[in-house]
Structures are given as structure tokens and as C-alpha cells.
BAGU-795089 format. One record per residue (C-alpha): y, z, x; residue number from 0; residue in three letters. Coordinates in nm, 2 decimals, decimal comma. Layout:
! residues N
       py       pz       px    nr   rest
        Y        Z        X   NUM    ALA
...
//
This chain:
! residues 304
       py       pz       px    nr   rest
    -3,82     3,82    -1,65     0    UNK
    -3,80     3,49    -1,47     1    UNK
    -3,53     3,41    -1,17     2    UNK
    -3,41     3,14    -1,45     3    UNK
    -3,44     3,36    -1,69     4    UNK
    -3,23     3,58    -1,54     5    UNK
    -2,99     3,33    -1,46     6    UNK
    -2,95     3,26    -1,82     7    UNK
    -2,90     3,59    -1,95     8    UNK
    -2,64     3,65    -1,67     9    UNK
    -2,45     3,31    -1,79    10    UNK
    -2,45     3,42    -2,14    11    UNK
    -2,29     3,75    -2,05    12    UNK
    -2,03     3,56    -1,79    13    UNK
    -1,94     3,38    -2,11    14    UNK
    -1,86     3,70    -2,35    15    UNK
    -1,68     3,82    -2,04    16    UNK
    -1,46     3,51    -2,01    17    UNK
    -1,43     3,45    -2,40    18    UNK
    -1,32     3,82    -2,39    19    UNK
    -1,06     3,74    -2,13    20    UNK
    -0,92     3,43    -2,31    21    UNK
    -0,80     3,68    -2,58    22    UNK
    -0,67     3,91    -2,39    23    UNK
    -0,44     3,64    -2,21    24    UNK
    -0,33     3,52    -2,53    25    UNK
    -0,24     3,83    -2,69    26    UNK
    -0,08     3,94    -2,37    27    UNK
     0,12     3,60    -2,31    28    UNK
     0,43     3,77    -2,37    29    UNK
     0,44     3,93    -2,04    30    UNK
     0,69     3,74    -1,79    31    UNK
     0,61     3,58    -1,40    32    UNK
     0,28     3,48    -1,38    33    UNK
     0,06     3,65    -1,65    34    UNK
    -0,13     3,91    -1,46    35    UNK
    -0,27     3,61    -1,22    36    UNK
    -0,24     3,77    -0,91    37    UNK
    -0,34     4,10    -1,06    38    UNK
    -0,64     3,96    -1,20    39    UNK
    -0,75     3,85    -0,90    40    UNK
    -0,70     4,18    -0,73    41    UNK
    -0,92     4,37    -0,98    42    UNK
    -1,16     4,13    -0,90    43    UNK
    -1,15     4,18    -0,54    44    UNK
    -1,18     4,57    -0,63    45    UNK
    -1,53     4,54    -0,90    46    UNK
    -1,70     4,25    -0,66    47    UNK
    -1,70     4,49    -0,37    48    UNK
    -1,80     4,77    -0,56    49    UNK
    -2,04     4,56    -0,68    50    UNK
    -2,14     4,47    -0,33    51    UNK
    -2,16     4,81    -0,20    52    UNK
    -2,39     4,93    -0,46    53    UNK
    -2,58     4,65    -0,55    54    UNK
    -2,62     4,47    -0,25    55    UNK
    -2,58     4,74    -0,03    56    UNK
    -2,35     4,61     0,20    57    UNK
    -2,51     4,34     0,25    58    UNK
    -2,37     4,05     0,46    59    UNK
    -2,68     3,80     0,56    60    UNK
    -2,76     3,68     0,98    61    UNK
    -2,39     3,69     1,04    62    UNK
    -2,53     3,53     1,42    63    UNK
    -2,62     3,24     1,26    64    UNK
    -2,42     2,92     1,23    65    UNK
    -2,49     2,85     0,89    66    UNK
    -2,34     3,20     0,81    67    UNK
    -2,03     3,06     0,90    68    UNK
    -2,03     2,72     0,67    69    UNK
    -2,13     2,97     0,40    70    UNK
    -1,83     3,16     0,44    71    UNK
    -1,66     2,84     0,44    72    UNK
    -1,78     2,75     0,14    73    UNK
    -1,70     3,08    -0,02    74    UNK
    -1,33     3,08     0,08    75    UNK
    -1,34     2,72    -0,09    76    UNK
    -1,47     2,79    -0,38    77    UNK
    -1,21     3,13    -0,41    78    UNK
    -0,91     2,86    -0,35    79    UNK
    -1,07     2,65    -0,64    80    UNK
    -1,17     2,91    -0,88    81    UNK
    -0,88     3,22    -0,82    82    UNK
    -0,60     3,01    -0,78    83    UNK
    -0,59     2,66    -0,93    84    UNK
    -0,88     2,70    -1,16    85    UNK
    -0,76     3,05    -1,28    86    UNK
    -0,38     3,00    -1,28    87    UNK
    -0,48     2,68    -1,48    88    UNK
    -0,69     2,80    -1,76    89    UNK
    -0,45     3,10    -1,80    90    UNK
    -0,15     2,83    -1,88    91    UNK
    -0,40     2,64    -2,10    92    UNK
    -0,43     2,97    -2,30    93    UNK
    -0,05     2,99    -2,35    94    UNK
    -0,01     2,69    -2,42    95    UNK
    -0,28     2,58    -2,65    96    UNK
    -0,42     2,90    -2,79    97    UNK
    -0,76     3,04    -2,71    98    UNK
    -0,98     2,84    -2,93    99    UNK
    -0,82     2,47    -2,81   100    UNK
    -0,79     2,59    -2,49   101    UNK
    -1,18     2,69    -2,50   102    UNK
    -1,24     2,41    -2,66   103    UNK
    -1,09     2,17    -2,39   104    UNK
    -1,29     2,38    -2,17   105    UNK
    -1,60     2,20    -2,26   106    UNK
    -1,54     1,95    -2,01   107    UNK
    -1,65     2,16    -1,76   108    UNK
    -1,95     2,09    -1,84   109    UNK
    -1,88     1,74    -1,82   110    UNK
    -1,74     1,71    -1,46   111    UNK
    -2,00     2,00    -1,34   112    UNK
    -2,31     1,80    -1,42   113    UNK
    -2,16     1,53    -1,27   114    UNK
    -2,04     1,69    -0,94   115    UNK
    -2,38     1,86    -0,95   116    UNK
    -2,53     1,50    -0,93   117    UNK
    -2,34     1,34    -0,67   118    UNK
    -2,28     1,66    -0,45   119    UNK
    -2,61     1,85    -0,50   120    UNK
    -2,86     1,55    -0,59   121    UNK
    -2,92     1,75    -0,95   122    UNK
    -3,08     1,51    -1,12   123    UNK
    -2,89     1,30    -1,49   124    UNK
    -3,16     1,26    -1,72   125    UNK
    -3,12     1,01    -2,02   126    UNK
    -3,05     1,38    -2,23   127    UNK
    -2,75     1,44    -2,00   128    UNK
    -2,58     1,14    -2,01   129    UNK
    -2,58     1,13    -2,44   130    UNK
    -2,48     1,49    -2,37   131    UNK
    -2,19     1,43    -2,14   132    UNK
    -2,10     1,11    -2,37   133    UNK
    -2,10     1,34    -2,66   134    UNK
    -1,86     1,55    -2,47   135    UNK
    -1,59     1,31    -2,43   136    UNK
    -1,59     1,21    -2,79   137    UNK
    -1,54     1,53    -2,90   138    UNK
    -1,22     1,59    -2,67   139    UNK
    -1,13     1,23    -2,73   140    UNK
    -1,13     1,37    -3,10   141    UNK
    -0,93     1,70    -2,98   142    UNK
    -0,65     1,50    -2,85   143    UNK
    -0,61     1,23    -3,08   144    UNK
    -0,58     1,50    -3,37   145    UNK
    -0,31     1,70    -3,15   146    UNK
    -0,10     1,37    -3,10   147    UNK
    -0,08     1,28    -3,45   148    UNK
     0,00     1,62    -3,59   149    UNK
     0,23     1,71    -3,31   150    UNK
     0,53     1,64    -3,48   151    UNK
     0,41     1,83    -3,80   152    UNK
     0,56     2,14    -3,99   153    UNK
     0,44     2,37    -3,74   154    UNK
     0,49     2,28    -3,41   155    UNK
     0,40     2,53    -3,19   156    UNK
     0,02     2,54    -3,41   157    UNK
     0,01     2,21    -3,23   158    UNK
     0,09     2,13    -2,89   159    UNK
     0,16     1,78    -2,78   160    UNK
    -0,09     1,59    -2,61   161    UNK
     0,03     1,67    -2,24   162    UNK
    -0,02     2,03    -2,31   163    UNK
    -0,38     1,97    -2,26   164    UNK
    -0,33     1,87    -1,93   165    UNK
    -0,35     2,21    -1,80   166    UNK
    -0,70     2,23    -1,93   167    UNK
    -0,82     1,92    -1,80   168    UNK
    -0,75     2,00    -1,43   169    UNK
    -0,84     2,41    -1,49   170    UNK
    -1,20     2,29    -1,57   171    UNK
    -1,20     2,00    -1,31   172    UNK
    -1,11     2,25    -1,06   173    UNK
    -1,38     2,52    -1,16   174    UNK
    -1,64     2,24    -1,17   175    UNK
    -1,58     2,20    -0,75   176    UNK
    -1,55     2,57    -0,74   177    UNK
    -1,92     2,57    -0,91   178    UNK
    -2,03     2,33    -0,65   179    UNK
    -1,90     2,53    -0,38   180    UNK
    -2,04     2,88    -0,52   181    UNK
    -2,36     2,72    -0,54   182    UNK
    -2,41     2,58    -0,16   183    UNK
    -2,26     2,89     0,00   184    UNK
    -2,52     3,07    -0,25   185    UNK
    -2,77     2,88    -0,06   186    UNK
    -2,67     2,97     0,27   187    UNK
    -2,58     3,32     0,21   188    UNK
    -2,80     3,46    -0,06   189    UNK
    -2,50     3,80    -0,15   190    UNK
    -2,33     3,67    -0,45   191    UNK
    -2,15     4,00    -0,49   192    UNK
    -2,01     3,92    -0,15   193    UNK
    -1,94     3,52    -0,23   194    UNK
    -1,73     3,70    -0,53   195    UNK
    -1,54     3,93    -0,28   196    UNK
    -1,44     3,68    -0,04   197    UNK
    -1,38     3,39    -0,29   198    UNK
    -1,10     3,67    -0,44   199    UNK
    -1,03     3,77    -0,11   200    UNK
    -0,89     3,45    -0,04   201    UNK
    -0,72     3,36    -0,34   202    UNK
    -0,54     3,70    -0,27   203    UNK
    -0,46     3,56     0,04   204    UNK
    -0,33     3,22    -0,09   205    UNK
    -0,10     3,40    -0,31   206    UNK
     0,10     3,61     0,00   207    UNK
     0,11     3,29     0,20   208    UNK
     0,23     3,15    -0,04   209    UNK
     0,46     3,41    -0,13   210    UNK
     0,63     3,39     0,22   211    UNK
     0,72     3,01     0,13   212    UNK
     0,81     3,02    -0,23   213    UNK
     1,02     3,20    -0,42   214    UNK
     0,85     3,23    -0,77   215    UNK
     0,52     3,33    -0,59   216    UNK
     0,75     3,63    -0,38   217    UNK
     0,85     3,76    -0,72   218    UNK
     0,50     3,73    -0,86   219    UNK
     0,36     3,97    -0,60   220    UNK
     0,69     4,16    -0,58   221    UNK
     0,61     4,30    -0,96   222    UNK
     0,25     4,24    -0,98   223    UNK
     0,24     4,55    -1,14   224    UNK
     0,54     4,55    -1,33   225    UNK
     0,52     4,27    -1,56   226    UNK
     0,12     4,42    -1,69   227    UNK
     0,06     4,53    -2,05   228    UNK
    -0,23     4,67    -2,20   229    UNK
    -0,39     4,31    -2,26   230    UNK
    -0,33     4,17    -1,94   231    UNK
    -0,51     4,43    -1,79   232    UNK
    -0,83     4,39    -2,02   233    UNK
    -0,80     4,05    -1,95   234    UNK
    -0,80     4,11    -1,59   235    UNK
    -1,10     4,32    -1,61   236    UNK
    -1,33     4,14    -1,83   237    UNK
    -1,25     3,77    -1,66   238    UNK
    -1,30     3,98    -1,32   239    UNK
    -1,68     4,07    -1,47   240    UNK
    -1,72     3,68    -1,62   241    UNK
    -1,65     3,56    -1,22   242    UNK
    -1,88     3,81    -1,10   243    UNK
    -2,13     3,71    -1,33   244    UNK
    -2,09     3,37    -1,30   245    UNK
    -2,16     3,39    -0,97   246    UNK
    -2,49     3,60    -0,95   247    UNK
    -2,60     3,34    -1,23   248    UNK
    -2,57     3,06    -1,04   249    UNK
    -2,83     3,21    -0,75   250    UNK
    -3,04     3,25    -1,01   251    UNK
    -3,05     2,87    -1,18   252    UNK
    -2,88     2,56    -1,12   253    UNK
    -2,55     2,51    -1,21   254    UNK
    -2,58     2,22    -1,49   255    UNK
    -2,79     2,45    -1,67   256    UNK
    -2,53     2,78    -1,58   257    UNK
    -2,25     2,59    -1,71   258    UNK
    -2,42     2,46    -2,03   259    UNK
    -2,49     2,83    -2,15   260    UNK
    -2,11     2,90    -2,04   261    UNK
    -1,99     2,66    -2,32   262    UNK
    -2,11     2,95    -2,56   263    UNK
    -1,77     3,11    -2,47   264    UNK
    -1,59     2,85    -2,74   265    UNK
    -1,77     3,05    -3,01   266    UNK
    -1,70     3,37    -2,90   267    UNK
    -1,37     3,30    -2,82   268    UNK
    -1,33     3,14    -3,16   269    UNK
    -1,48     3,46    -3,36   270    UNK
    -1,29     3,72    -3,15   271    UNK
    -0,97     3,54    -3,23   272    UNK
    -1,01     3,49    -3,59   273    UNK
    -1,22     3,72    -3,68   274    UNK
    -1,15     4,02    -3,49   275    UNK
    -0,82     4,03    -3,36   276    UNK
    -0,66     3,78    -3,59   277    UNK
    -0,41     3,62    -3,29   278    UNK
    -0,49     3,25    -3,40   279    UNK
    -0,54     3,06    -3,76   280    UNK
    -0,85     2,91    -3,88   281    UNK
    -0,86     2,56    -3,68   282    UNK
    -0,86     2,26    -3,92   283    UNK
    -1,16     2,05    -3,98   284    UNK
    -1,08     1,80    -3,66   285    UNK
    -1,14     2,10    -3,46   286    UNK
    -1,43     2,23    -3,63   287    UNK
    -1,60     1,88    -3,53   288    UNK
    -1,50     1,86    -3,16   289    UNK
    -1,65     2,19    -3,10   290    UNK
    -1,99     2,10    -3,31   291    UNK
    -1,99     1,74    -3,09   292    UNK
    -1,95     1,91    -2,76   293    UNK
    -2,17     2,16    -2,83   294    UNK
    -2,46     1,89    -2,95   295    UNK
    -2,35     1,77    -2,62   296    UNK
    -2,38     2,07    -2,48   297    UNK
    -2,75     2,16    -2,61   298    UNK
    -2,86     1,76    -2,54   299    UNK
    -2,74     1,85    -2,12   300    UNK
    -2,93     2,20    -2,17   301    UNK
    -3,22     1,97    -2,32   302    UNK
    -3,24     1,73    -2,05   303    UNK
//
């Protein structure tokens, strides 16, 4: 099998991981303070450096080297990015919106990260990616206009106002940067079991800071542990293995191409929920053709 190859495979199962998560989080959205957050984040600091130890053997690259350092700097960023704001983000999204409008405001991650990729990594637009990133909007153009003119229908908690997709928006904005970030301190420090540690590391660490400053984070941490339930802790461990994934993906191939295979979570995340654990309704035909347009967009960015 191929490095890209590889890649792929790896994004695909970082997206049944993280559908797998979305789930979990909403079936578990009952819990109070933050939602198993923080403790999310800790069980990914616990499987990345198990997953380090074993894997890459402890593994650390030229620590001597000055580049070393910039890669660690870009780790940290991208744990800031992707543990806190992106995770924190995508985990209101869920309880807000559901799992499959949440996943499917998601797709503009793809949007933003071939983008970002572009300006910040000099990955190239082809004429395929732009129709594809066009195709994108539409679709959660679509998404919203649908929300805000059934918001005030029968059941209004089956449809969340327009500003409820806000969360969303800045969840996958923040993840795209985090993608950028994985992806040069990939390049410097070739461990991405060890970028996964640190990144959680640090968004650990944000949390206590923050904890010493704010009251609401102080009581997070303070019952980290006590406001868990059975989903919250699956969700925990299977968006843990999505970020670990993720990231050894992204060493592997380049991140417009990781992301686009990511958007496969929608599906999964739609069939688990209806299907299989029966948390959500069948979405109505508006939604059904926001998720076919962004993933045509989807496959015409994979395309190009």
C-alpha cells in the first residue's frame, strides 16, 4: 500500500471514529458542565501516548535542532485549535443542532481547509476545487435558509434557528487552522503520535489555566469525572481515536485530500443516528439535498 494510500484509509477510519463520537455526544447531551470536554481531551492525551510508546517507540525527532522547536510550536497550536475551540465547538454544534445538521454544517471544513491549504501551504486550487468549494456553500446556503423558515414551525426544537449554526461555522473554521498547523509541524517532526500527545497536552493545559481564571472552567475540571455517563465516555474514546487518526493521516497525504475523505462522516453519522440508535428523525428532503450538493462538492475537490 501506497503512503497516499495509507493516508486515505487512515482518513476514512478518522471519519467512523468521529461520526461515532457525534452520537455518542448527542445521546449523552444530557449530562451537565461541559459535556465530557475536558475529559475527552484527557483520554486522548492517555491513547496518543500509548500510541506513541508503542508505535513510535518513544520517539521524539533531533530535539537539538531548531526546527524541533517551531514543530513543537506548531503542535501546541494546533492542540489550542483543535482540543479546545474546535472541540468545545463541534460538541455545542451537536447539542444544539443534532448530529446529522451538525455533520452536515461540518462540511465546510472542507471548504475553509482547501482554502487555508492554498494560501498557507501553496496546495494548489484546481478549476475541480473551486466548483467543489462553490458547491459547498450552496448546499449550506440551502441548510440555513431551510432552518430559518421552519424555525418557527410545530416543532421547534427539530429546528434550531439560524444562529444555532453558528457554533458549527467557527468549530470547522477552527479545525481547518488546526489542519494547517498539524500538517507543518508534521513536516518538521515526522511523530504524529507525539503531535497528537502534545496538541492534547496543551489543550489540557488551557483548560487549568483557564480554570484558575474562570469560574465555569474551575467547576468543569472540579467534576470532570462526575458529570460522565456511559455515552460521554464512548464519545470520548472514539473522537480520541478520530484525532489520532486524523493526524497520522495527514503525514501520509495532504490535507485537502485528508479532509475531503473526512466529509464521509455525514453519512455515517446520518446512518448511526437513524438507523441504528434511532436518537434523530429522518431529515426532510432540504436536508437530503444539502448533504448530496456538498458531497458532489466534496467528490469534485477529491477530483481536482
Amino acid at each position: 500500500m501506497t503512503d497516499p494510500q495509507t493516508g486515505q484509509l487512515l482518513a476514512l477510519l478518522s471519519a467512523t471514529s468521529f461520526a461515532g463520537g457525534s452520537v455518542f455526544v448527542a445521546k449523552g447531551a444530557t449530562g451537565r458542565g461541559d459535556r465530557g470536554v475536558m475529559f475527552s481531551v484527557l483520554v486522548t492525551i492517555i491513547f496518543s501516548c500509548a500510541a506513541w510508546l508503542v508505535v513510535e517507540g518513544g520517539s521524539v525527532g533531533q530535539v537539538d535542532s531548531d526546527h524541533w522547536w517551531a514543530g513543537m510550536a506548531w503542535f501546541i497550536l494546533a492542540g489550542i485549535l483543535a482540543m479546545v475551540f474546535g472541540r468545545t465547538l463541534v460538541f455545542a454544534s451537536i447539542r444544539h443542532l443534532g448530529v446529522m445538521r451538525s455533520s452536515a454544517v461540518k462540511r465546510l471544513n472542507p471548504f475553509f481547509s482547501v482554502l487555508l491549504a492554498f494560501l498557507f501551504l501553496s496546495e494548489p486550487i484546481t478549476g475541480w476545487d473551486g466548483f467543489g468549494m462553490l458547491t459547498i456553500a450552496v448546499a449550506f446556503a440551502l441548510l440555513l435558509r431551510r432552518s430559518w423558515r421552519t424555525s418557527a414551525g410545530k416543532h421547534p426544537a427539530d429546528r434550531p434557528p439560524p444562529v444555532q449554526y453558528v457554533w458549527g461555522v467557527c468549530s470547522a473554521l477552527s479545525y481547518a487552522f488546526a489542519y494547517i498547523a498539524r500538517k507543518t509541524g508534521l513536516g518538521i517532526i515526522d511523530a504524529p503520535a507525539f503531535g497528537t500527545m502534545i496538541s492534547a497536552v496543551s489543550g489540557f493545559a488551557f483548560f487549568i489555566i483557564a480554570a484558575l481564571f474562570t469560574h465555569q472552567y474551575r467547576e468543569n475540571l472540579r467534576n470532570i469525572f462526575t458529570n460522565l455517563n456511559r455515552w460521554l465516555v464512548l464519545a470520548a474514546i472514539f473522537v480520541s481515536l478520530g484525532q489520532i487518526l486524523m493526524f497520522a493521516a495527514l503525514s501520509y497525504e495532504k490535507v485537502s485530500t485528508v479532509v475531503m475523505i473526512s466529509s464521509m462522516e455525514v453519512f455515517i453519522a446520518t446512518f448511526l443516528s437513524v438507523v441504528v440508535f434511532r436518537t434523530e428523525r429522518r431529515p426532510d428532503t432540504m436536508t437530503y439535498v444539502a448533504a448530496v450538493l456538498a458531497t458532489a462538492g466534496v467528490i469534485a475537490v477529491a477530483a481536482g
